[in-house]
Backbone bond lengths (Angstrom), bond angles and torsions (degrees), N, CA, C in turn:
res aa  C-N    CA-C-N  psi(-1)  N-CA   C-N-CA  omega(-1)  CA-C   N-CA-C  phi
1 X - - - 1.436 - - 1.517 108.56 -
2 X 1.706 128.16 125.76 1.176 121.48 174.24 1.845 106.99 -85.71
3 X 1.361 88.74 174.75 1.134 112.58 -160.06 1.650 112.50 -97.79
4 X 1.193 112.20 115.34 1.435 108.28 -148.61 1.654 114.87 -77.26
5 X 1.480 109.76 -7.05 1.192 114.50 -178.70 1.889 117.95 -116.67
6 X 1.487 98.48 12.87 1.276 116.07 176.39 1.850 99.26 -85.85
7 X 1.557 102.68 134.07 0.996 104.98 -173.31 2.197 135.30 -72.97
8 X 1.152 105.83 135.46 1.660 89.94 -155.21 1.607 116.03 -65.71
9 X 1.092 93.19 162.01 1.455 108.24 -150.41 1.504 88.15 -65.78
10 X 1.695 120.73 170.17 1.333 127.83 -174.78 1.793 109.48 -89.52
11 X 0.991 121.48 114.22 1.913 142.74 -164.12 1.569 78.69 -15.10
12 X 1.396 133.85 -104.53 1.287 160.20 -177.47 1.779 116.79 -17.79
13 X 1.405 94.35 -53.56 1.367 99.02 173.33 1.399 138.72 -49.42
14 X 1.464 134.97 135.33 1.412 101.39 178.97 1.569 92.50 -155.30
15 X 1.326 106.69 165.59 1.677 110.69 -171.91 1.531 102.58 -108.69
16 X 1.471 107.08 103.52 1.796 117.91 159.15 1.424 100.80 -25.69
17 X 1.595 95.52 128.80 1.580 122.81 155.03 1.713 95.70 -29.86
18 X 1.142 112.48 144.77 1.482 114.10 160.86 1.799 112.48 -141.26
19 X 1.398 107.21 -10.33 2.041 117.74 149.81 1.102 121.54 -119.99
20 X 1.194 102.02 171.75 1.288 104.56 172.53 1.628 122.62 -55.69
21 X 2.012 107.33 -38.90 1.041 114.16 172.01 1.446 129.33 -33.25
22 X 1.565 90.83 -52.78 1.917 98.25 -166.82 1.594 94.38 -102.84
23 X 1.253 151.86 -20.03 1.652 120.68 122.97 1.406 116.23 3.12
24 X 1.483 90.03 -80.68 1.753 90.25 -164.90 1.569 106.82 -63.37
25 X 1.517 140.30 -31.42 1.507 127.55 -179.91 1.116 109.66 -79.33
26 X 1.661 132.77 -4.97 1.879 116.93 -171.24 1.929 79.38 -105.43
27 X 1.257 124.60 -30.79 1.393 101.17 169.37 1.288 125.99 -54.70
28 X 2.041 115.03 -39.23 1.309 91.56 -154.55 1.757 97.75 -86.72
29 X 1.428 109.07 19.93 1.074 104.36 -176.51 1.774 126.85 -75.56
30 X 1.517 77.78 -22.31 1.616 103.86 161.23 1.966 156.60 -96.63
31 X 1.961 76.87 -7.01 1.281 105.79 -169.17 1.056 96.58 -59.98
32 X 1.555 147.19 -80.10 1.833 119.64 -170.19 1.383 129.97 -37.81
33 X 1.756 117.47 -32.62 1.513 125.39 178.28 1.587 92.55 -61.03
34 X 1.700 124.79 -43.71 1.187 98.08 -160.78 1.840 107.50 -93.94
35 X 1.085 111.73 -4.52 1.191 115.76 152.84 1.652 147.44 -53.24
36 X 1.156 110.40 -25.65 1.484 152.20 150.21 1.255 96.13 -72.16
37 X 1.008 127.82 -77.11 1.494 111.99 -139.55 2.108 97.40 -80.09
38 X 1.401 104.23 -27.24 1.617 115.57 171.83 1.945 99.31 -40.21
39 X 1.253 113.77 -42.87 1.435 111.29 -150.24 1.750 99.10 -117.28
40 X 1.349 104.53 42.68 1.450 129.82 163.91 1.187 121.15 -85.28
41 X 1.188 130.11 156.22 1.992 135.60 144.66 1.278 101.75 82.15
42 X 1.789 132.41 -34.67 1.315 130.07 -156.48 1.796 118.01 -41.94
43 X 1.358 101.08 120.83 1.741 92.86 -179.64 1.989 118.89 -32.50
44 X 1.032 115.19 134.65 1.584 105.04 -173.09 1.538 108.70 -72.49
45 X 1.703 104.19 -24.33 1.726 91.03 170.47 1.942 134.65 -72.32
46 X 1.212 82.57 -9.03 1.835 92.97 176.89 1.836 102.31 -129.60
47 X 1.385 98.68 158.44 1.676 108.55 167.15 1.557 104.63 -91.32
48 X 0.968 91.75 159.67 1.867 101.74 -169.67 1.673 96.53 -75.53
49 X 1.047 103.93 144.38 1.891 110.91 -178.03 1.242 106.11 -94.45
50 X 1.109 116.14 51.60 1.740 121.16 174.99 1.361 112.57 171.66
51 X 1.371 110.81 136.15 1.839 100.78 -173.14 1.233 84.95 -80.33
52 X 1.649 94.32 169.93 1.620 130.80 161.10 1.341 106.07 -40.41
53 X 1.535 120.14 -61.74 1.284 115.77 -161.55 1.409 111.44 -68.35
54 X 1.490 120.52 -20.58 0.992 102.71 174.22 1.662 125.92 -111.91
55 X 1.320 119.10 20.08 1.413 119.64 103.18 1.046 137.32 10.04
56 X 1.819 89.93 -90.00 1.588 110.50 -147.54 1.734 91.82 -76.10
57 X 0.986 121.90 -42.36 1.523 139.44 161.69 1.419 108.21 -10.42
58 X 1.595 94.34 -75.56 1.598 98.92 -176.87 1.209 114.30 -69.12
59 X 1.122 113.00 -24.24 1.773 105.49 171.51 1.282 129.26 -51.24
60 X 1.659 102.19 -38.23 1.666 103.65 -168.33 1.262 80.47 -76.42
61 X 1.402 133.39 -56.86 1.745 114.48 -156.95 1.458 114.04 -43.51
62 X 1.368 112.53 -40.16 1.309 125.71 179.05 1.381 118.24 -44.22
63 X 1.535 107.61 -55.03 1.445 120.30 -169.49 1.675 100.47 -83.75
64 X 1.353 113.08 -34.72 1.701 93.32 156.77 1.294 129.65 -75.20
65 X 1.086 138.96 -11.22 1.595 144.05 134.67 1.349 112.89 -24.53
66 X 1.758 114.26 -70.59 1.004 112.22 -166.87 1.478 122.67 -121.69
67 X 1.218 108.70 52.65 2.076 127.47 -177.89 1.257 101.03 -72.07
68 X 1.130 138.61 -17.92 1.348 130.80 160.66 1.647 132.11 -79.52
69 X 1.168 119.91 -21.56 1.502 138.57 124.18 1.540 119.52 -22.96
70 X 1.164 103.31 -44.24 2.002 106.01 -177.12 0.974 97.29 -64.61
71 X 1.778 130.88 128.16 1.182 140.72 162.31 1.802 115.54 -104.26
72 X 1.221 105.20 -10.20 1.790 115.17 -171.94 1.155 109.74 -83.16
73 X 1.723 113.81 157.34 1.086 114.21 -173.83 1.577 116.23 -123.09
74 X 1.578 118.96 6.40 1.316 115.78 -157.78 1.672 85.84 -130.46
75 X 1.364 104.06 160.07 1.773 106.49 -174.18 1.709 115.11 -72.19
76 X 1.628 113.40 -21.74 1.284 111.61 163.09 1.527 128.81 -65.68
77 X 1.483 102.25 -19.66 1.567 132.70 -179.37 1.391 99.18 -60.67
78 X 1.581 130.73 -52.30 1.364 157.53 -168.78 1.133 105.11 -82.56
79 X 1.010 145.20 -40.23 1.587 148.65 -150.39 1.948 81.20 -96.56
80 X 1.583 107.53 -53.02 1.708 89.83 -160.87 1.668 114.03 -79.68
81 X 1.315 127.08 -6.21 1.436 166.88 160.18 1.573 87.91 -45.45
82 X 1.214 109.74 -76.29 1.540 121.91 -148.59 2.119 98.66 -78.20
83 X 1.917 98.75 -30.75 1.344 93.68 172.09 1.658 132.46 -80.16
84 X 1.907 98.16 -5.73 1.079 98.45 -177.98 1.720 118.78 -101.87
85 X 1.552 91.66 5.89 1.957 103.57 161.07 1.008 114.89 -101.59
86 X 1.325 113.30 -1.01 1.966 117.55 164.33 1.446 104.59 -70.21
87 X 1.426 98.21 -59.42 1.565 91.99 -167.68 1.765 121.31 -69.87
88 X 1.822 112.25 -13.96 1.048 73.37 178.50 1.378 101.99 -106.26
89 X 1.144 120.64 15.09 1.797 111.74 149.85 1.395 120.27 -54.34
90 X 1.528 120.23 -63.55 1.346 139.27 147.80 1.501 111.66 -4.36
91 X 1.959 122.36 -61.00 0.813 111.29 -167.04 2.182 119.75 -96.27
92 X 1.644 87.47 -14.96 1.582 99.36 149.59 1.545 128.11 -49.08
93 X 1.551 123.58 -43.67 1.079 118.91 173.33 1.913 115.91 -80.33
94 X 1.140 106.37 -21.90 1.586 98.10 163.62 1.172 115.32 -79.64
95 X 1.236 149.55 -34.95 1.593 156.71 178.14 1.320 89.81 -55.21
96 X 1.520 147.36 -53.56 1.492 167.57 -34.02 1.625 103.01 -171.78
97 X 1.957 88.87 -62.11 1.216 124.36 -166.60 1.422 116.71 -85.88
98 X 1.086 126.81 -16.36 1.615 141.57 -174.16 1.541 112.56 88.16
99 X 1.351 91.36 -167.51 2.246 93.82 174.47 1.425 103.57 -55.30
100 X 0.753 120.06 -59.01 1.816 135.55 -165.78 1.409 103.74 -16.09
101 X 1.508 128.82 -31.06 1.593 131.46 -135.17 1.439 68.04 -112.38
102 X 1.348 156.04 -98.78 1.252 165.96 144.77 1.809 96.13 174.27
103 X 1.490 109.81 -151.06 1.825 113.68 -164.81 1.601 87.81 -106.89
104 X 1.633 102.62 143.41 1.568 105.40 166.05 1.421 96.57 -87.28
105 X 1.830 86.31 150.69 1.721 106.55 169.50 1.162 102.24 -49.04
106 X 1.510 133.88 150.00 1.392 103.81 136.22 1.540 121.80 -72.55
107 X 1.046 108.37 -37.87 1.465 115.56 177.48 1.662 139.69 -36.30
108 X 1.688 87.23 -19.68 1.403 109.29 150.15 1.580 136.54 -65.10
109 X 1.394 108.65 -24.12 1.538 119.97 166.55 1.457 117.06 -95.33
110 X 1.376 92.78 136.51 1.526 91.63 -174.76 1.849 110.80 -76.90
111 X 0.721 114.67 -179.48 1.543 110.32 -174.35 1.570 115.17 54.59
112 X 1.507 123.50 8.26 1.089 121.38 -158.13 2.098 93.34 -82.57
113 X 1.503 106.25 176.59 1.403 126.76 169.56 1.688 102.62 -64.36
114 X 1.312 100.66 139.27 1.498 109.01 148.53 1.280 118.82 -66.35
115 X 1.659 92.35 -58.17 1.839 104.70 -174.55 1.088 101.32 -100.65
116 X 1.277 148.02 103.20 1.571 116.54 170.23 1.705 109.61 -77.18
117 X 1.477 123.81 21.03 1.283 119.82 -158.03 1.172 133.61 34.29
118 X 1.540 121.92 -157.78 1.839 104.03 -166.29 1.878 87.72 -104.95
119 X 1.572 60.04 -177.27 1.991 71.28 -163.39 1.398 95.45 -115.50
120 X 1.664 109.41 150.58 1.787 127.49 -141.00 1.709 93.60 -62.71
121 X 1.471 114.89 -20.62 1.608 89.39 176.55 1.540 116.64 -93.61
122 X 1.029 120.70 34.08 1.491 143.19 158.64 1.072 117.14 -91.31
123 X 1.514 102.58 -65.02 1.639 118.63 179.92 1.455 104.47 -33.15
124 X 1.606 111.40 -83.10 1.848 121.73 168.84 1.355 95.43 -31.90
125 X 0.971 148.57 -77.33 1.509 140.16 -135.43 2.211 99.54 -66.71
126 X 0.881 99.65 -24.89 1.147 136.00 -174.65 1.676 112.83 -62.60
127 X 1.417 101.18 -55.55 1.320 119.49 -163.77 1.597 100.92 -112.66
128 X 1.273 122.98 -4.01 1.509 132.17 157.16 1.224 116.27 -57.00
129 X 2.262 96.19 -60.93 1.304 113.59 -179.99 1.541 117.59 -34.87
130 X 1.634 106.24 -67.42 1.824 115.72 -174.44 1.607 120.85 -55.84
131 X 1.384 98.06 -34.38 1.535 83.64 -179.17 1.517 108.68 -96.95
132 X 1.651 121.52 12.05 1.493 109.04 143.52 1.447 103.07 -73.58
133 X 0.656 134.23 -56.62 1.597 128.59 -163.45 1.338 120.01 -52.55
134 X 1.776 118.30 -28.99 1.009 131.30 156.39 1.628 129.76 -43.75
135 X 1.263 96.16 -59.21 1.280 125.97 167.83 1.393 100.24 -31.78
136 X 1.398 110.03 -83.03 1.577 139.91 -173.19 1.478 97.98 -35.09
137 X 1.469 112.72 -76.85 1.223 107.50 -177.08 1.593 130.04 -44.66
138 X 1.175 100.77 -17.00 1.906 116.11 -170.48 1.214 78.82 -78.74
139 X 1.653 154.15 -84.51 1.038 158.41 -159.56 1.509 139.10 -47.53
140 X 1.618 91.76 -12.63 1.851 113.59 176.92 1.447 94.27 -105.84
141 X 1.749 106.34 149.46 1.116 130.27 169.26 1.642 123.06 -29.10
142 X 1.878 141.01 119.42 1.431 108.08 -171.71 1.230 123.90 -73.79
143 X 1.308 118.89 2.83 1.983 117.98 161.74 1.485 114.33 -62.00
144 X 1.455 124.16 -39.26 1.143 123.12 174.42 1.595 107.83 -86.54
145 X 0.684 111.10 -4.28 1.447 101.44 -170.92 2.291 105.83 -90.27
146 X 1.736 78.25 -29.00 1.537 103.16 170.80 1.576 123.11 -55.44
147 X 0.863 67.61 -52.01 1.865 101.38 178.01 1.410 109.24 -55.45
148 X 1.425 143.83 -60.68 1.203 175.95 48.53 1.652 107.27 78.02
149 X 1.232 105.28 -69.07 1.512 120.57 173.00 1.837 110.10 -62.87
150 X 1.341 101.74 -44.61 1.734 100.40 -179.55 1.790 94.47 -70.80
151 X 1.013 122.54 -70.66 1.939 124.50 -173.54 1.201 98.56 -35.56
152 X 1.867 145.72 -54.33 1.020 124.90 -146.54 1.499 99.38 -149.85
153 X 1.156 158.48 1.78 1.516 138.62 110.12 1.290 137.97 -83.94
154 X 1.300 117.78 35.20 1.719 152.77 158.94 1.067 113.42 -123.97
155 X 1.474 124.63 -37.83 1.300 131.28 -164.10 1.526 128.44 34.62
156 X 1.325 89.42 57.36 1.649 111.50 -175.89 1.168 110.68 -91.32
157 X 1.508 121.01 142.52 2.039 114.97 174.56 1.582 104.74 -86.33
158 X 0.921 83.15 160.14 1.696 114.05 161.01 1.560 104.16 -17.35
159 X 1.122 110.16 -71.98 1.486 103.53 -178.79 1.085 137.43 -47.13
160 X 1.686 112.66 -55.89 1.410 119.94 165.25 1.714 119.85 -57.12
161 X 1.681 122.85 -41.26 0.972 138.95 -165.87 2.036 89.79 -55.59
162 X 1.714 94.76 -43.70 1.876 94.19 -162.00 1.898 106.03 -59.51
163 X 1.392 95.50 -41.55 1.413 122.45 171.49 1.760 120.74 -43.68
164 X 1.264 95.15 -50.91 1.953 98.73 165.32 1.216 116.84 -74.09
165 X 1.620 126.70 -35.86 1.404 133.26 -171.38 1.397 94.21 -78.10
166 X 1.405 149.52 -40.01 0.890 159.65 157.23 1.778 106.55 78.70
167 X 1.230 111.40 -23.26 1.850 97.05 151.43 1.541 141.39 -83.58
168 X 1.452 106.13 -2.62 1.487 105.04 166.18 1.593 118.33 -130.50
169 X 1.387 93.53 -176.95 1.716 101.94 -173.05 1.511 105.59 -97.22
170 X 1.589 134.08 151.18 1.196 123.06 164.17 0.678 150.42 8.18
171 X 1.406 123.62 -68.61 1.608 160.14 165.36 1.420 89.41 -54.92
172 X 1.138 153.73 -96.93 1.249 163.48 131.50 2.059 102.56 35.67
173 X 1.476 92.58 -61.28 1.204 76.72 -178.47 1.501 115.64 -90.02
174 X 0.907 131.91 -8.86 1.451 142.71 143.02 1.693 125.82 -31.97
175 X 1.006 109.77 -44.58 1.619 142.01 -168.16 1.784 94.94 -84.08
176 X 1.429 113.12 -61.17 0.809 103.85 167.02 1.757 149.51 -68.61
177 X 1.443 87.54 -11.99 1.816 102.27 -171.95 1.717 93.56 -86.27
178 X 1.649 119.61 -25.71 1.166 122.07 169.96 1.429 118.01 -42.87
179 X 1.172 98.94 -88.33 1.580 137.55 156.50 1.881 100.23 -21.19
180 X 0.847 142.34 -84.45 1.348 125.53 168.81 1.532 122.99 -38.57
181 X 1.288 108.34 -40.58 1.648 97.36 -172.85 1.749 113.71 -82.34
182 X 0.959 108.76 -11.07 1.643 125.81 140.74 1.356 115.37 -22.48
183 X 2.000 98.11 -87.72 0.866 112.49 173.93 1.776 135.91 -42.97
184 X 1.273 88.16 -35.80 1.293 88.43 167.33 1.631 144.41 -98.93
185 X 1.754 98.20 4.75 0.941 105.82 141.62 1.606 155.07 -78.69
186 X 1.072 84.09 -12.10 1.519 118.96 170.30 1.646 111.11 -80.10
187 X 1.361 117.20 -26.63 1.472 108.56 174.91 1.255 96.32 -103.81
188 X 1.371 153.73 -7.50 1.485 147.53 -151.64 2.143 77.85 -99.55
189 X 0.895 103.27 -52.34 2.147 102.92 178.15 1.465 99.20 113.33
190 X 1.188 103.46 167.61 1.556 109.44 158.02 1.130 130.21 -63.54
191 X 1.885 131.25 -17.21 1.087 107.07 165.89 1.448 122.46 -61.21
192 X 1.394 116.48 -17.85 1.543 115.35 -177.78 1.718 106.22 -61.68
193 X 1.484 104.41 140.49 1.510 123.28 -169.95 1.707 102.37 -100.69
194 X 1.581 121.40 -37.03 1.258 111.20 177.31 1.186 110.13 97.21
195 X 1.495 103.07 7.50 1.886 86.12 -174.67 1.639 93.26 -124.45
């Protein structure tokens, strides 16, 4: 029983679960929000292969698994904590489920990313790409390679580029930035895709 003349707690503030007991009451404090939000995004051509509730189910187990993980201190802190082991339960049962289920929006979750940026097997694919190109470039002539570096890590035009090379005209240096990237397609190989 609280104490009726103890002063109320601050809007934002909130005191981490510290049992299992009150675990289980700041969850169920949320169980319909996460219930709702469980029965979100689902592709409209299939029904989701798992209710909400059981979801929301695995979530709490989840978040009792891992309550020591919670680093937040305010109940919105908890609520987006608790929404971000929904989703990736949520997104376990589509991986789970095959194509059929299709990709959730994110845009369907609240608190979700704008960007979530690319994901690390991009990144690598990414960082494969450059240091072929590196490669490549080590392997072409250094006039073209000159050439190459002023057009597209200076990103200088034609004009200025003719202006540093200082023996030809525009056109010239044009002809030539051609003419190198040729070349360097030709050493980058055919596995290169170009995109």
């Amino acid at each position: 029983m609280s104490d009726p003349d103890a002063p109320a707690p601050a809007p934002d503030r909130w005191e981490r679960p510290a049992t299992q007991e009150s675990l289980g009451r700041a969850f169920e404090e949320l169980r319909s929000y996460l219930h709702r939000m469980a029965g979100r995004g689902w592709n409209a051509a299939t029904s989701p292969p798992v209710g909400a509730s059981d979801l929301v189910q695995q979530t709490y187990v989840a978040a009792r698994q891992h309550i020591e993980g919670f680093r937040g201190q305010t109940r919105g802190e908890w609520r987006l904590w608790l929404l971000s082991i929904l989703r990736t339960q949520k997104g376990r049962v589509i991986r789970r489920s095959g194509p059929n289920s299709g990709p959730l929006p994110s845009s369907s979750w609240p608190g979700a990313p704008i960007d979530p940026g690319p994901r690390p097997s991009r990144w690598v694919t990414d960082q494969e790409r450059r240091q072929g190109v590196r490669r490549a470039l080590d392997r072409i002539p250094v006039a073209d390679r000159a050439i190459l570096e002023l057009r597209h890590r200076d990103q200088l035009r034609f004009r200025t580029i003719a202006d540093r090379l200082g023996d030809c005209t525009v056109e010239a240096a044009r002809q030539r930035y051609v003419r190198a990237l040729e070349r360097l397609k030709v050493a980058l190989g055919p596995t290169h895709d170009g995109s």
